[in-house]
C-alpha positions in Angstrom: -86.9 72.8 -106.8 -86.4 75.9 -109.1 -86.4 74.8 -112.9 -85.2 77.4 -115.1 -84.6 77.9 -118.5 -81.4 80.4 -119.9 -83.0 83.1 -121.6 -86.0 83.8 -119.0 -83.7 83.7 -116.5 -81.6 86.5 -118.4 -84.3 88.0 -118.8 -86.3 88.3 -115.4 -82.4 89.4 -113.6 -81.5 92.2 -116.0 -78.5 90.1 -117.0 -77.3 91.5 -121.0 -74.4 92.0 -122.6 -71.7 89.1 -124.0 -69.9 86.2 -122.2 -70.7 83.0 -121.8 -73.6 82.4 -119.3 -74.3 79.0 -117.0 -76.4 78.8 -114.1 -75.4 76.3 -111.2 -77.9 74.2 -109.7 -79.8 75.6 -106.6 -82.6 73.3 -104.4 -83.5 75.1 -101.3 -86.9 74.6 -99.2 -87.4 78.3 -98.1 -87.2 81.9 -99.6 -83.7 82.6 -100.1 -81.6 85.4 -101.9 -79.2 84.1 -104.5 -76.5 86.1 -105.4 -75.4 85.6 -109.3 -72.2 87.4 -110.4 -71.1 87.1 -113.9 -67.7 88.2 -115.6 -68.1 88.8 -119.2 -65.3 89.7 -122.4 -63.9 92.5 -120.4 -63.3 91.0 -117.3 -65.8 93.3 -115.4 -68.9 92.9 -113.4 -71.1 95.7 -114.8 -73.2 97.6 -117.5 -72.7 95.3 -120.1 -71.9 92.1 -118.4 -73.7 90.9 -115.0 -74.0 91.8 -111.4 -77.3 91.0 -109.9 -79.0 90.0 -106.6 -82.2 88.1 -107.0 -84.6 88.9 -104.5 -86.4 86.9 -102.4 -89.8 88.2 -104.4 -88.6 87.2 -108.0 -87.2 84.1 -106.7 -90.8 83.1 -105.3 -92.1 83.7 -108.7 -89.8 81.9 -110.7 -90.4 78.9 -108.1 -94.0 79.0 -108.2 -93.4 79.0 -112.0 -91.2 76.2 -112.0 -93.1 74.1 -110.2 -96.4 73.9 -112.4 -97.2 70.5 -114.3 -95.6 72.6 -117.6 -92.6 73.5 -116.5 -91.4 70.6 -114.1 -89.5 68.7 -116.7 -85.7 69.7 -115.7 -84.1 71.2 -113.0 -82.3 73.6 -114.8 -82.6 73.4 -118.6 -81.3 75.1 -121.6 -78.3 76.1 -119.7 -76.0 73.8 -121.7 -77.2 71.0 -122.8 -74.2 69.5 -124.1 -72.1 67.6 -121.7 -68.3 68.2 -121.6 -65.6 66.7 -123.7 -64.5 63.8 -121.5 -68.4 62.9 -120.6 -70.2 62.9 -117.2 -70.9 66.3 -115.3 -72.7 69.1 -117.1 -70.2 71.6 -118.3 -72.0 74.8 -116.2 -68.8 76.7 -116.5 -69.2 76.6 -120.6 -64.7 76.2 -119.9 -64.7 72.5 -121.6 -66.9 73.6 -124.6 -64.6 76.7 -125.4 -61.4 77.3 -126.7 -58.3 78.0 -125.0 -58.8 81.9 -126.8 -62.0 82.1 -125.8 -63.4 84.1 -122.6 -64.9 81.8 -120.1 -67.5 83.6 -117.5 -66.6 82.5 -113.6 -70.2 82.2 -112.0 -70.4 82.3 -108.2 -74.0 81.3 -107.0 -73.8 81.8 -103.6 -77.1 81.1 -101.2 -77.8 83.5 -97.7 -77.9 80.1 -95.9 -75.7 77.3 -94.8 -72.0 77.1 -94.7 -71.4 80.4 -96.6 -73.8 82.3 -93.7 -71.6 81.1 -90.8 -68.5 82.9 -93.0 -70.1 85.8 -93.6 -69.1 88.4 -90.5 -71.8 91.0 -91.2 -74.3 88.4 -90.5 -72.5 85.1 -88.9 -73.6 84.8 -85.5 -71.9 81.3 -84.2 -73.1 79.8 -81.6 -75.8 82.3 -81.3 -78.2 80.7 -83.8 -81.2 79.7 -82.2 -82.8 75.9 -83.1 -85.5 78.3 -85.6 -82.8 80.5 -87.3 -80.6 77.3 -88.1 -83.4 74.9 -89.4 -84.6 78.0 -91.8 -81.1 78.6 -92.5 -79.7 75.0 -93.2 -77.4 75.5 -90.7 -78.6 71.6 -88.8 -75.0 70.1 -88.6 -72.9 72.9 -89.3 -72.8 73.5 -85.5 -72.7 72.2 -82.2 -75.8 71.4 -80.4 -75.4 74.1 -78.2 -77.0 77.5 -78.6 -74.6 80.7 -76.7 -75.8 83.8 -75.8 -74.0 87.1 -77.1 -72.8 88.0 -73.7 -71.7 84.0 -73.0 -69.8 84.5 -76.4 -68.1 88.4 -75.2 -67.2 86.5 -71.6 -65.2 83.7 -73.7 -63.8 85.7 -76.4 -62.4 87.8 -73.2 -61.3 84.7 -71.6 -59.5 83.5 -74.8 -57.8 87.1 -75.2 -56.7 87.4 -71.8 -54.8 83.9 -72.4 -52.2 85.5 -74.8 -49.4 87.5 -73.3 -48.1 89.1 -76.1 -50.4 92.4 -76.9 -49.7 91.5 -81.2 -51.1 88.1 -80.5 -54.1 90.2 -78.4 -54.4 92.5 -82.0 -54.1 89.0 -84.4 -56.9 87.3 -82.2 -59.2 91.1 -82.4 -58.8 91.2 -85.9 -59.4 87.5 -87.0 -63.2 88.2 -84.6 -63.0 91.3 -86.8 -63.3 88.8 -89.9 -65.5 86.4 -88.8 -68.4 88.0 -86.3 -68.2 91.8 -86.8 -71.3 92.1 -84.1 -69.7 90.2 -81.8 -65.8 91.9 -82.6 -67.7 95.7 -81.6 -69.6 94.1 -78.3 -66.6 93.0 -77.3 -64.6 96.2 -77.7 -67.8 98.5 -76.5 -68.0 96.5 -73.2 -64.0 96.2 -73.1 -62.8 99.5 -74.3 -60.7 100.5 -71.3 -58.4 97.2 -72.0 -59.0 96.4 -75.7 -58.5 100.2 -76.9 -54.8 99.7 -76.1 -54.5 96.3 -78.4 -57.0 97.8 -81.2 -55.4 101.3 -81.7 -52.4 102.4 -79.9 -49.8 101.6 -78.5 -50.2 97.8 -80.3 -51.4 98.8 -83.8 -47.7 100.2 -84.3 -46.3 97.1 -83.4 -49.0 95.6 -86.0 -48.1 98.3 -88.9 -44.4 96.8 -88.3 -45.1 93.7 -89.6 -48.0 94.1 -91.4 -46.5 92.5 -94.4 -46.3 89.5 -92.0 -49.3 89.0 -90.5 -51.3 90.1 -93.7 -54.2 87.8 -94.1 -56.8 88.9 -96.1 -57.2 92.8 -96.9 -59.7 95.2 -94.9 -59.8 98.2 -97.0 -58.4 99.4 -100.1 -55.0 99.8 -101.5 -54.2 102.3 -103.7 -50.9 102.9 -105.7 -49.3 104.7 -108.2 -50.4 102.1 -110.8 -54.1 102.5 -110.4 -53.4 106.5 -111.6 -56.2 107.7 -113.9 -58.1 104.4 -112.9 -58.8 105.3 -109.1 -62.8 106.0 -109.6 -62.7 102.3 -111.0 -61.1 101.0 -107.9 -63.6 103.0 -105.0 -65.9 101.0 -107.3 -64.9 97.8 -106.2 -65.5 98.3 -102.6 -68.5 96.1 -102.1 -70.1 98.9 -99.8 -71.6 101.9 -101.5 -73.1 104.3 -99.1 -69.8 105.4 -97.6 -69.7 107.8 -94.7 -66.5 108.2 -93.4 -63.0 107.4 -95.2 -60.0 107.3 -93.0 -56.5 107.7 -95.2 -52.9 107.2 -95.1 -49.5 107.0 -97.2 -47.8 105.8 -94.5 -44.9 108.2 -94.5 -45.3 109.1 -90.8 -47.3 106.4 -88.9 -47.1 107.2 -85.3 -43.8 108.0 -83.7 -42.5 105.0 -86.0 -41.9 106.9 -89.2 -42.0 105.9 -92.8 -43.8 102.6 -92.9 -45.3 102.8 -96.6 -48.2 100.5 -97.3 -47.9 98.7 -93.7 -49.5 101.8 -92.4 -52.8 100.1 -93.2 -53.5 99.3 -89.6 -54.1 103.1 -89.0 -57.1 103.7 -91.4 -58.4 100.0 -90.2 -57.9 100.5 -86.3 -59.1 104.1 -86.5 -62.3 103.0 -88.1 -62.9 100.6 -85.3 -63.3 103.0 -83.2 -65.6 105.5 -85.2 -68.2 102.4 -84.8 -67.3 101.2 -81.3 -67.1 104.8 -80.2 -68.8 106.9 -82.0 -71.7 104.6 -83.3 -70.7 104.7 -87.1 -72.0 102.0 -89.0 -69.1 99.2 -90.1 -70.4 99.4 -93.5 -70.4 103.0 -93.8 -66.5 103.0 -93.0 -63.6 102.8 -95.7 -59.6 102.5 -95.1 -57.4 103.5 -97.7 -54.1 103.5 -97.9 -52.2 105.3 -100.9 -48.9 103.6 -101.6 -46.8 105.7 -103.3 -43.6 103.6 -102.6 -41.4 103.9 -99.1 -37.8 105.4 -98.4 -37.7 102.8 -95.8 -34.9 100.9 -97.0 -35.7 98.1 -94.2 -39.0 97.2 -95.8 -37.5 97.7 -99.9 -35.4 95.0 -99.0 -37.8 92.7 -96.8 -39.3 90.1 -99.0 -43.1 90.2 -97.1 -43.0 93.8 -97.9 -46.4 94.2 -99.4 -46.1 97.7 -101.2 -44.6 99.2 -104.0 -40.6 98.9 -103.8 -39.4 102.0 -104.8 -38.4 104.9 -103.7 -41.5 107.6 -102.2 -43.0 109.5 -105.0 -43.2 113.8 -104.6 -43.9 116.7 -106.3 -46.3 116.8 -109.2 -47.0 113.0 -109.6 -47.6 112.3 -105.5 -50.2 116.2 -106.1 -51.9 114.4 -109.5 -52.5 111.1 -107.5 -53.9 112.8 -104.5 -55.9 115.4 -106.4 -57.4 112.2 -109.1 -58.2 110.3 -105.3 -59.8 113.6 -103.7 -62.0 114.1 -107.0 -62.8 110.3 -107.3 -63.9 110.1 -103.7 -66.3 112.9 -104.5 -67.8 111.6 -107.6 -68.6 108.1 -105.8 -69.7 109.3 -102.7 -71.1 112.6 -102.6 -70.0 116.0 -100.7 -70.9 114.9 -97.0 -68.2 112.2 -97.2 -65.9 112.5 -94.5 -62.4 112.4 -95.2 -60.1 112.2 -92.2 -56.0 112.4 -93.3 -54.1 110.2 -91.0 -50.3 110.2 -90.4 -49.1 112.3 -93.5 -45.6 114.0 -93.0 -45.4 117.7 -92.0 -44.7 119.1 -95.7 -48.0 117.3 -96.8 -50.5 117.0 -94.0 -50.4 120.7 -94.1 -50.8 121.3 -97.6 -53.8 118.7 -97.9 -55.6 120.0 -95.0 -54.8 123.7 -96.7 -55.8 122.7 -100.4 -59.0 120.6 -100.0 -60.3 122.2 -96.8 -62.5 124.5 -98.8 -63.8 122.3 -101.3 -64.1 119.0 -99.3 -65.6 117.8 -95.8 -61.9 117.0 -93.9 -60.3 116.6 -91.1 -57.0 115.6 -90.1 -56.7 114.0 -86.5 -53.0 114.5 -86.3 -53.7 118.6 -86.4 -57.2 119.2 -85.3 -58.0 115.7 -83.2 -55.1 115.7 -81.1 -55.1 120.0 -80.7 -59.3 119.4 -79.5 -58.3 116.4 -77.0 -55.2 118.4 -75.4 -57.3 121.7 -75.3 -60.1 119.7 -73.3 -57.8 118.3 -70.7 -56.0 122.2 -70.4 -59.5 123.8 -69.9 -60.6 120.9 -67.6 -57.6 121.2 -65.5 -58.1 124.6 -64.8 -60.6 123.5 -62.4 -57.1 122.0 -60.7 -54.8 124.8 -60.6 -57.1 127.8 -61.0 -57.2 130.6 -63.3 -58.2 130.6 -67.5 -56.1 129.8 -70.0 -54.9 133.2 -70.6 -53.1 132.3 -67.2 -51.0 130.0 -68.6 -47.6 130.2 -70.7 -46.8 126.9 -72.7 -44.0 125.3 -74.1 -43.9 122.5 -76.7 -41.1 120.2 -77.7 -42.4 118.9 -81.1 -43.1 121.8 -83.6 -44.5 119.4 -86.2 -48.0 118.9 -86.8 -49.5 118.2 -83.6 -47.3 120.4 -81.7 -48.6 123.3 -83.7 -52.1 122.2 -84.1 -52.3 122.0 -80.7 -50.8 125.7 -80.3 -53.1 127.5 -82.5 -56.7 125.9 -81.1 -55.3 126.8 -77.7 -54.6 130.5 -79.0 -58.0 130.4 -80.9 -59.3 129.4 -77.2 -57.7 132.2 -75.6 -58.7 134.7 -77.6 -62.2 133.3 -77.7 -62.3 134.0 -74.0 -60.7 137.1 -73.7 -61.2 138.9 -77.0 -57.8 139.4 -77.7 -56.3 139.4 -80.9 -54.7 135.5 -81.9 -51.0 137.4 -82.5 -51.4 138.5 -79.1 -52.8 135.3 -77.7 -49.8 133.0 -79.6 -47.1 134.8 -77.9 -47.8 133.0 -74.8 -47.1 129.6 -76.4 -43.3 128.6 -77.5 -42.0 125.8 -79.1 -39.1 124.0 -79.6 -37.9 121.8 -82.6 -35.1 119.7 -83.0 -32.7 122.9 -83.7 -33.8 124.9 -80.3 -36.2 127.2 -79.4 -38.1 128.8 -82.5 -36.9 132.4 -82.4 -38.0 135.7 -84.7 -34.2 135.2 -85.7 -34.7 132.0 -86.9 -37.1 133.2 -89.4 -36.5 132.8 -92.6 -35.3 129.4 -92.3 -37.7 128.1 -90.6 -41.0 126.1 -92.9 -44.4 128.2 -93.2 -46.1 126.4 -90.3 -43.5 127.2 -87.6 -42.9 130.9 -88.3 -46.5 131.7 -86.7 -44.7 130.8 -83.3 -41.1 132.7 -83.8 -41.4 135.1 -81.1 -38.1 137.5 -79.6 -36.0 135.8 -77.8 -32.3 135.0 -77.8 -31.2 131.3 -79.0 -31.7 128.8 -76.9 -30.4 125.0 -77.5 -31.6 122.7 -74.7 -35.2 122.0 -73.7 -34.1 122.7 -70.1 -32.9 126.0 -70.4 -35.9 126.9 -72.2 -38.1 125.3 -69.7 -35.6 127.7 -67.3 -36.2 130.9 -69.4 -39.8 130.8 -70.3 -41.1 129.9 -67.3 -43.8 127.0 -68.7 -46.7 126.5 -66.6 -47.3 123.9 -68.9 -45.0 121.4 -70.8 -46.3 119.8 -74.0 -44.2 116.9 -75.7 -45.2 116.7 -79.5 -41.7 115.7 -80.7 -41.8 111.5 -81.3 -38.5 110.9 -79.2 -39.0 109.1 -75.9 -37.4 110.3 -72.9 -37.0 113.5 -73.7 -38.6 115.0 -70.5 -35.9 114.5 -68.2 -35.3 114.5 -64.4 -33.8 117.9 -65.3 -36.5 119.0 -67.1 -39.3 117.8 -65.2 -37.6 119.2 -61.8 -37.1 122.6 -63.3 -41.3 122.4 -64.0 -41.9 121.4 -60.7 -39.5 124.2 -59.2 -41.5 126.5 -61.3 -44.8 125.2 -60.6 -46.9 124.4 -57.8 -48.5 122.0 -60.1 -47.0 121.9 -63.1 -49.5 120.1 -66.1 -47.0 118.1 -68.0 -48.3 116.1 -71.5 -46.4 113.4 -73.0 -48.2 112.8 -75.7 -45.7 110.6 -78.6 -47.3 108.0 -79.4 -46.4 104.8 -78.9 -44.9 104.1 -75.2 -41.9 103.5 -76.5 -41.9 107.6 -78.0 -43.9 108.8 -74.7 -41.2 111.9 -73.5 -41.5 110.3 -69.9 -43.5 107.6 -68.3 -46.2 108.1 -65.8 -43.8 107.1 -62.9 -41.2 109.7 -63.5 -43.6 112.4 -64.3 -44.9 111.7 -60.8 -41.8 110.7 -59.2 -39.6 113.6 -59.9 -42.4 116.4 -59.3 -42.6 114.7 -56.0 -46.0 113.8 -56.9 -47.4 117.0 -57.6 -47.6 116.9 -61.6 -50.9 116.8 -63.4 -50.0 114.3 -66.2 -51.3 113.0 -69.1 -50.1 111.1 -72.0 -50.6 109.8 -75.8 -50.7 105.8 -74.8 -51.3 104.6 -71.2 -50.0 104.0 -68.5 -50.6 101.9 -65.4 -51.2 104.0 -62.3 -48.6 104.8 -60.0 -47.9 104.7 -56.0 -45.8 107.7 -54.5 -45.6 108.1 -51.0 -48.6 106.0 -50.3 -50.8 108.0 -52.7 -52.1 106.5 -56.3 -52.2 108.5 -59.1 -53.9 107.7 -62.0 -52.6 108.7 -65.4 -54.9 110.6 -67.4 -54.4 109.5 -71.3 -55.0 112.3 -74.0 -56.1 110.2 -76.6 -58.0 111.4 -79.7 -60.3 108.6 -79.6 -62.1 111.3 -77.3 -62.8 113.6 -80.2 -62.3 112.0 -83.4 -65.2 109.5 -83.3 -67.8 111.6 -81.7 -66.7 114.4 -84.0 -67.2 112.7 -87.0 -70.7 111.6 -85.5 -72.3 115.2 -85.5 -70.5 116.2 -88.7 -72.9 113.2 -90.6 -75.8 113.2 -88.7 -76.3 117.4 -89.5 -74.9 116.9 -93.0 -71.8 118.8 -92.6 -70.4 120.2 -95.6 -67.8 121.1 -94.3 -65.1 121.6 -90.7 -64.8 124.9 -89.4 -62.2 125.6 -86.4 -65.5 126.4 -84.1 -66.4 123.0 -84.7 -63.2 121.4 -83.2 -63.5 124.0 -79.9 -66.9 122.8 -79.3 -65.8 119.2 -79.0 -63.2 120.6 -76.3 -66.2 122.0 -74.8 -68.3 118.9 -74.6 -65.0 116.8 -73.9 -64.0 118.8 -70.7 -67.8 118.9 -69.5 -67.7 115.5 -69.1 -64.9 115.8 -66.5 -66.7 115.4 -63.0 -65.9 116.0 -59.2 -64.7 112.4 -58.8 -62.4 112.7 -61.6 -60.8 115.6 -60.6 -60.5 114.2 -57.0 -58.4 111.8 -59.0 -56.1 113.8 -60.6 -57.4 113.0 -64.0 -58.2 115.5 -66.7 -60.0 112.9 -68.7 -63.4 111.0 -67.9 -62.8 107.9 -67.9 -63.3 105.3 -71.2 -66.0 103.6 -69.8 -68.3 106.1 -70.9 -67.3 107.2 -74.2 -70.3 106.4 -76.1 -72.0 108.9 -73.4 -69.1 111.4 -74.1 -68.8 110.4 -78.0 -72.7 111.5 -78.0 -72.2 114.8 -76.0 -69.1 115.5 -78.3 -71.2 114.8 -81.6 -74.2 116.8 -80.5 -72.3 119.9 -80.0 -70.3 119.7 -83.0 -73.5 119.5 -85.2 -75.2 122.2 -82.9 -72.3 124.3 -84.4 -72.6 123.3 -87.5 -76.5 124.2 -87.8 -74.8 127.9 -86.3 -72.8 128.6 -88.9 -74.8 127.6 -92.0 -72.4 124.6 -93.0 -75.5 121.6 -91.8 -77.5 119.8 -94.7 -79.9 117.4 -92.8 -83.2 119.8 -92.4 -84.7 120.7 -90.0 -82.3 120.7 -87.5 -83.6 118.2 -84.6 -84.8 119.6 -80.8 -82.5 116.9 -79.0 -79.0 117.3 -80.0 -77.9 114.3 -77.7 -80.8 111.9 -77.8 -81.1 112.3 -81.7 -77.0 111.6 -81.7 -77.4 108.4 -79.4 -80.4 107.1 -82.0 -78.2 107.2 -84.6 -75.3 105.2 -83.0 -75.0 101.3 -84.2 -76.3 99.0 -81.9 -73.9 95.6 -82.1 -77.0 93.6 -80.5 -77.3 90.5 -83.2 -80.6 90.5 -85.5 -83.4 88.2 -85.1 -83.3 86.3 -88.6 -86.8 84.7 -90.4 
């Protein structure tokens, strides 16, 4: 038993400050950690008030001292000895003896044992418990007899998965694991990742953003909105993790091919960071999703009552700039200058001007631009193994001039003119694109916004994606532009008349916005198409031959990217940085694949790739000055697979 009295307690945990302190009653056998939080005047846990862990050590002490002949006369005395107003039970709270003005403190005395360790995910384990862990741990009773395995509990979690037939029901059951057993939730997705990456990320996570505000349970990362402005150091303060890593954002404005979903587009940051541990062997803890609501002009969710976001209308100009700018300064201050901040699914005008603004002075990276434009240059430079010739071969033509469309375009002109020393005007004049007006002409200049006018080139006016397909004579056609079914029979024939093998990407994301399915890519080429797309597809039979569909997906690059740039201490992303995890991304292409059709390995081995990826990226990053972590290690790749989270459960004492 632990007998303590009020003020040596205060005094051996640090605890100061005002507020009304009570102690609940603890009687354990072994060492444990007991967490004490207290609340005072203000309403915050901190300098002034109480937020203390009580180690294992101190608690030793304090038993040993509690349980000499002097001090064994009470439990727990001098809390508050007076009992409350209507008799019987101790009033530990102090909420009976106080005044309905007064500040009460809430205590939570929580033990790293028992019930409240089998709803804890970081360290719940289940079934998995041996007979030692749950006698030490109290957990006799709290579970069945039987002791599981991990891979008995991945082989029924599968089973039980596989039972659903609707892939949000699929997403629901991964992200209730998520909550309870995080150890077991990334074993499950590691072994799995060829049939779970579809239901974790896309195409189901847009279906999940949908109807977020239904299926909210309980929140996985932080929201932040237009009333926490000038208070948003405060709030990164609250996440219970401190030694943040990476930081994946939103403000939902452009989530997928699906549009404006305001604060819904949590599922993004969350299912992105999934796979920065399951992929690229980021710790969980080291992993924050943001989302910052600045209100939606999605009329459908203002007027849907489980809308969970602000309801008004989007916020612009200088207050959406002062909210960002307070949120980019904040994130610094908390967590250093090798946090990683990746912007996900911002509209064209911002994504643009972020990436522009806080490129120099920050460590980011936004997938949209760079991530999709390194995956889509690895598959081009590994098909060229297909169809012979370089790059500099090759004339492309996008529809989609947004912010993939011309990420995309301008690594592949960095790429070419990396290979051929050739200036990048010259090199972008073999790459057209088309937005939702026509081709992008010199004589559509000075309307068009400042990220498109890079890619006006001379040419006469041209409405209709087949006609420009007709005119420019694409060896390869890249779909960028969100609208499904854009590729045509027209279009994709014209390729195909074009092309002996013509390397056609449709990469909208989700299915539904894919420019043409696997099937007529393949079916109207007359199988002769090298495709690829942003979300899968099953394979498909033509003429007795199966052709598997390669899927350009930037969980290729994004988590293995993110790997090197914190295990060298990046400061911050250069555009060398993003062509060497083409590089390693295309290396990892081999014989067999190609024999396949595919311009993608396969999923199986990401970790491999993810660790290949990351050791070239930080391999760069010691090149050109911008690495912190000194001295630079002799093993790239084996120092980058160390580093990767291991899922495996812990032995406990």
């Amino acid at each position: 038993m632990i007998s303590l009295n009020r003020s040596s307690f205060l005094n051996n945990t640090g605890i100061s400050g005002s507020g009304s302190y009570s102690i609940s009653r603890v009687q354990r056998k072994g060492p444990v950690s007991v967490r004490v939080v207290a609340l005072g005047s203000n309403g915050r846990a901190g300098e002034g008030n109480a937020a203390v862990l009580v180690e294992k050590n101190k608690l030793k002490e304090m038993r040993e001292e509690s349980e000499s002949p002097s001090s064994s006369s009470a439990l727990i005395d001098d809390v508050d000895s007076k009992p409350t107003v209507a008799g019987g039970v101790q009033d530990v709270y102090g909420e009976d003896s106080a005044t309905e003005d007064q500040f009460v403190t809430p205590w939570s005395v929580s033990v790293a044992s028992g019930y409240s360790l089998l709803r804890d995910p970081h360290h719940n384990k289940g079934l998995a418990f041996t007979i030692r862990e749950r006698d030490a741990h109290f957990l006799r009773g709290l579970l069945p007899p039987t002791v599981a395995s991990h891979d008995l509990q991945v082989k029924k979690m599968m089973h039980n998965i596989r039972q659903y037939q609707v892939p949000l029901q699929k997403y629901m059951a991964m992200m209730d694991l998520q909550e309870r057993n995080q150890r077991l939730f990334y074993k499950l997705l590691i072994e799995n990742v060829e049939e779970l990456l579809p239901i974790v990320y896309t195409p189901t996570v847009g279906e999940a953003c949908q109807k977020y505000g239904s299926i909210f349970m309980r929140p996985q990362g932080l929201f932040i909105s237009l009333k926490e402005k000038g208070k948003i150091l405060e709030v990164l303060r609250n996440w219970p993790e401190k030694n943040i890593q990476v930081i994946v954002v939103t403000d939902g404005e452009r989530i997928l091919g699906l549009g404006d979903l305001g604060c819904q587009g949590m599922g993004i940051p969350v299912g992105k960071l999934s796979l920065y541990t399951a992929l690229g062997g980021i710790r969980p803890s080291a992993c924050l999703p943001i989302t910052i609501d600045v209100g939606t002009n999605n009329e459908k969710l203002l007027n849907d009552e489980f809308y969970i976001g602000l309801r008004q209308r989007r916020a612009t100009g200088q207050e959406y700039a002062e909210l960002l700018d307070e949120f980019m300064m904040a994130v610094k201050q908390n967590y250093g200058e090798k946090v990683l901040i990746q912007f996900e699914d911002f509209a064209n005008h911002n994504a643009f001007d972020l990436l522009a603004k806080y490129g120099t002075t920050h460590l980011v990276f936004n997938d949209d631009i760079q991530g999709t434009a390194s995956v889509v240059l690895a598959g081009l430079v590994a098909g060229q193994k297909l169809v012979g010739g370089t790059l500099a071969d090759h004339r492309f033509l996008f529809l989609g001039a947004g912010e993939a469309g011309t990420g995309i375009a301008e690594l592949i002109a960095l790429e070419m003119s990396k290979q051929t020393n050739a200036p990048l005007e010259e090199t972008r004049k073999k790459i057209w694109l088309v937005d939702s007006k026509g081709l992008i002409v010199s004589s559509r200049k000075e309307s068009l916004q400042q990220f498109k006018k890079p890619w006006a080139h001379e040419h006469e006016p041209i409405k209709e994606l087949v006609d420009a397909v007709k005119a420019i004579r694409p060896t390869v056609l890249i779909g960028t532009s969100g609208v499904g079914r854009t590729f045509t029979k027209e279009v994709v024939e014209a390729m195909a008349s074009i092309n002996e093998k013509p390397i056609i990407l449709a990469l909208s994301n989700p299915t539904s916005q894919s420019e043409c399915t696997a099937e007529e890519a393949y079916t109207w080429s007359q199988g002769r198409a090298i495709f690829a797309s942003g979300s899968p597809f099953p394979p498909v039979e033509y003429e007795g031959k199966v052709f598997v569909p390669g899927q350009a997906n930037n969980a290729y690059v994004f988590p293995g990217l993110g790997l090197g740039l914190i295990m060298s201490g990046a400061i911050r992303v250069h555009d060398d940085m993003l062509l060497a995890a083409s590089e390693a991304l295309a290396a990892q292409v081999s014989q067999e694949n190609f024999d396949r059709g595919l311009i993608y390995p396969p999923f199986t081995n990401i970790r491999k790739i993810s660790a290949h990826i990351a050791a070239n990226v930080a391999a760069k990053a010691y090149e050109l000055g911008l690495a912190t972590r000194l001295p630079e290690p002799k093993d790239l790749v084996k120092y980058a697979e160390s580093c990767m989270y291991s899922p495996a459960y812990r032995n406990y004492r």
